[in-house]
C-alpha positions in Angstrom: 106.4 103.9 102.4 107.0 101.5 105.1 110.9 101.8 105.4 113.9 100.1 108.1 117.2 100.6 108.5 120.1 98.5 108.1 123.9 99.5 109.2 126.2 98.1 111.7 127.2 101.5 112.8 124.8 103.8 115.2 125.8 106.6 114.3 125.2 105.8 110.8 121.6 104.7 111.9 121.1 108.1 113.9 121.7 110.3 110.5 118.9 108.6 108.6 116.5 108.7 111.6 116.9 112.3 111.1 116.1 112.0 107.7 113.4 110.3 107.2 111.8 112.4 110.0 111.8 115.1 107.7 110.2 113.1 104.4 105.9 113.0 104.9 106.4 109.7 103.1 108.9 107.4 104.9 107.3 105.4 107.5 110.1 104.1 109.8 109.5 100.9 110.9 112.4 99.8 113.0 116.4 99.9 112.6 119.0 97.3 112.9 122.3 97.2 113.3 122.7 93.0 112.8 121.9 92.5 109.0 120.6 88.7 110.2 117.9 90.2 112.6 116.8 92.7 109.2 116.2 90.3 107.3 114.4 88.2 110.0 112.0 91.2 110.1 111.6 91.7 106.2 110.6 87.9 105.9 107.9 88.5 108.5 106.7 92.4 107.8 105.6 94.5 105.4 108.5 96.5 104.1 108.6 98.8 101.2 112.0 99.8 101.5 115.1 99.5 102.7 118.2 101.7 103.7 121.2 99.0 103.7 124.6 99.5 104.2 127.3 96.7 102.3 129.8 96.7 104.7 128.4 94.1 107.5 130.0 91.6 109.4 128.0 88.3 109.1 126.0 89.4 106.3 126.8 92.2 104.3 124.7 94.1 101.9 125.3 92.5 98.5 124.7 88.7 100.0 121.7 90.5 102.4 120.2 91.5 98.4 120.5 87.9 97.0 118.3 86.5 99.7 116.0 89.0 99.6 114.3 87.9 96.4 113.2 91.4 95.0 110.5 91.5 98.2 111.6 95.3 99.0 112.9 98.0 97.2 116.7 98.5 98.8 118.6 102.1 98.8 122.5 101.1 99.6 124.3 103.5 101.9 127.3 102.9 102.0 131.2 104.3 102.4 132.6 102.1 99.6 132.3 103.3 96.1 133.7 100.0 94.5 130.1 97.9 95.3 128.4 100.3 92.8 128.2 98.0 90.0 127.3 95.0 91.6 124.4 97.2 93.6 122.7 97.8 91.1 122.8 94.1 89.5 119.9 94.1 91.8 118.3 97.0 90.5 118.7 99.2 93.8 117.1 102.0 93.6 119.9 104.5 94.3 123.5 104.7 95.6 123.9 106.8 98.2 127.9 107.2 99.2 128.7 108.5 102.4 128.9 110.8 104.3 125.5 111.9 101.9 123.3 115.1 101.9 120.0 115.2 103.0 119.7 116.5 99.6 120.7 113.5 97.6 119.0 111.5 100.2 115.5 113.1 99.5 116.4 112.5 95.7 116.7 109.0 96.1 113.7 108.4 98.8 111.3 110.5 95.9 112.2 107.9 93.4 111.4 104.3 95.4 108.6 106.3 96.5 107.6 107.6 92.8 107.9 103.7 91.7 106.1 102.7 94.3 102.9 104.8 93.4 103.3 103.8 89.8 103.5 100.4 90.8 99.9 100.6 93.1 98.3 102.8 89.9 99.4 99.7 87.7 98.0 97.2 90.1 94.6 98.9 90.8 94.0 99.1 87.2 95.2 95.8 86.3 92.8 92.8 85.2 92.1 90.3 88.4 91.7 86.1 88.0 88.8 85.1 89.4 89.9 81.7 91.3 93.2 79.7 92.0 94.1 76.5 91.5 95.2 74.2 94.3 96.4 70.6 94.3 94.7 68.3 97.1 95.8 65.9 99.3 94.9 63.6 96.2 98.7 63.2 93.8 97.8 64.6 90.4 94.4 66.4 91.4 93.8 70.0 91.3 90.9 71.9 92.6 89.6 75.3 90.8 88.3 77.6 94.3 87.0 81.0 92.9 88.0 83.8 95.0 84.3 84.6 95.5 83.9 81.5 97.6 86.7 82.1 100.0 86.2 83.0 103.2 89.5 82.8 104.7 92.5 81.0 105.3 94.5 79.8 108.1 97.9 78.7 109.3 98.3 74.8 109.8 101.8 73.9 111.4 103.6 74.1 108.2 100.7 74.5 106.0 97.9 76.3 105.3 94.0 76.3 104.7 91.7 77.8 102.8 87.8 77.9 104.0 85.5 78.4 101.4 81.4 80.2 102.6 80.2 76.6 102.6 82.8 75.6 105.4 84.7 73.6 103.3 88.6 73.5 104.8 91.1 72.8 101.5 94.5 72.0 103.0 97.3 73.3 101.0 101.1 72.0 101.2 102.5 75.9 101.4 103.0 78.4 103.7 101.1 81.7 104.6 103.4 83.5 103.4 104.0 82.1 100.0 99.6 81.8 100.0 99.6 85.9 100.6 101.7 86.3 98.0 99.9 84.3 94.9 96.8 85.9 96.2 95.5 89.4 94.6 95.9 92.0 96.9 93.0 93.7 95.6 90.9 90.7 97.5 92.9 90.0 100.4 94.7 90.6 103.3 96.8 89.3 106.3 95.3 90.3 109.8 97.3 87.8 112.0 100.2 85.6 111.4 97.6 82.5 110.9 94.8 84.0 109.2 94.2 85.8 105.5 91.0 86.9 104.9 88.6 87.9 101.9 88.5 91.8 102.2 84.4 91.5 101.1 83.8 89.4 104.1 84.8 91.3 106.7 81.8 93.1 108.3 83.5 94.8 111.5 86.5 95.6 113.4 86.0 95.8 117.1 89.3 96.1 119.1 91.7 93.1 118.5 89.1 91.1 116.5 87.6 90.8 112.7 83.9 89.8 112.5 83.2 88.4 109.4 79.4 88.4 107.1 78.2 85.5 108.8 78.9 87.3 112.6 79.7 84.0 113.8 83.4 83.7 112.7 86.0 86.0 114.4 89.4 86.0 113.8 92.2 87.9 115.9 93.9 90.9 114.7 97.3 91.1 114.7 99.0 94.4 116.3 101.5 94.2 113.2 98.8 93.9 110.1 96.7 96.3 111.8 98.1 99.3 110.2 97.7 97.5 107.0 94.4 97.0 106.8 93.1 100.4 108.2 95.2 101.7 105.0 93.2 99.6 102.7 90.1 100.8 104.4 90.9 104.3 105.5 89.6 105.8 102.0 86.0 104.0 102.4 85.9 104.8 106.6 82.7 107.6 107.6 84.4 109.9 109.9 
């Protein structure tokens, strides 16, 4: 699981380093100690989960939770046993008190990372729409674009568009992110902050760069979604 680290004191920060070092699982994608700059990064990575501390200056941990939306899973760590109740209003998956064990620590990183590969069994085996439907640039009209006949998608200032295998560009009045997120994971994937692409179109990977089926159309590779995508396609890669 991709993981961070939030807590305003380094110390703190330095003890779960440790730890997660020594769990196979845990992916450690950064730390911070300014909650603001966390949640900066959550909006704009991947992140599975989350070690937070409640006591923050600026933001602390229970207010950090209600803007998060549910997007990661969150593990408080924290010195303050009186936020228990209201933690787990937002179903956190554990409460770790400090100072912790490494022990109860391992406890709680096995169950976001048991729910997690429930949640990836559930969503492999369950039943995918085949389209979407969009509104146009037209009030009150809505256009049906199965997923079969995207191609890919890309950032517009504030917007986004989809292109479809016969070129056509359908401009959508949302961002990338909130696109990603109604579309099935199964079909695609973010490579670049500006660009989503259909998973069956991509043909190859060569350096920085996505070539799709028609070997015309290349689209950049972000450094950031790279990992992603070689995860998706590391169990079908000839070594």
């Amino acid at each position: 699981m991709n993981c961070i680290i939030i807590d305003d004191e380094a110390s703190a920060i330095n003890i779960l380093k440790r730890y997660i070092e020594d769990v196979p699982n845990l992916n450690l994608l950064s730390s911070f100690e300014n909650s603001i700059e966390g949640l900066q990064y959550v909006n704009n990575n991947n992140v599975e989960l989350i070690f937070l501390d409640i006591n923050m200056p600026n933001l602390n941990g229970i207010s950090f939770m209600s803007l998060l939306n549910n997007k990661s899973k969150v593990i408080l760590t924290t010195a303050y046993s009186e936020y228990a109740l209201e933690g787990y209003k937002y179903d956190v998956i554990d409460y770790l008190l400090k100072p912790f064990s490494f022990e109860s620590f391992l406890k709680a990183s096995m169950k976001a990372i048991g729910q997690s590969a429930e949640a990836q069994l559930a969503q492999a085996f369950a039943p995918v729409e085949d389209y979407i439907m969009v509104q146009t640039e037209n009030k009150g009209k809505y256009k049906k674009i199965n997923y079969s006949e995207i191609n890919y998608a890309e950032a517009m200032l504030n917007y986004a568009a989809i292109v479809t295998l016969n070129g056509e560009r359908v401009v959508l009045h949302i961002s990338m992110k909130e696109l990603i997120e109604r579309l099935p994971p199964q079909l695609f994937i973010r490579i670049h902050k500006s660009y989503i692409v259909a998973l069956k179109q991509i043909k190859y990977i060569e350096a920085s760069e996505v070539i799709l089926q028609n070997e015309v159309q290349k689209l950049p590779l972000g450094l950031t979604y790279k990992d992603s995508l070689f995860k998706i396609l590391d169990a079908r890669i000839l070594k």
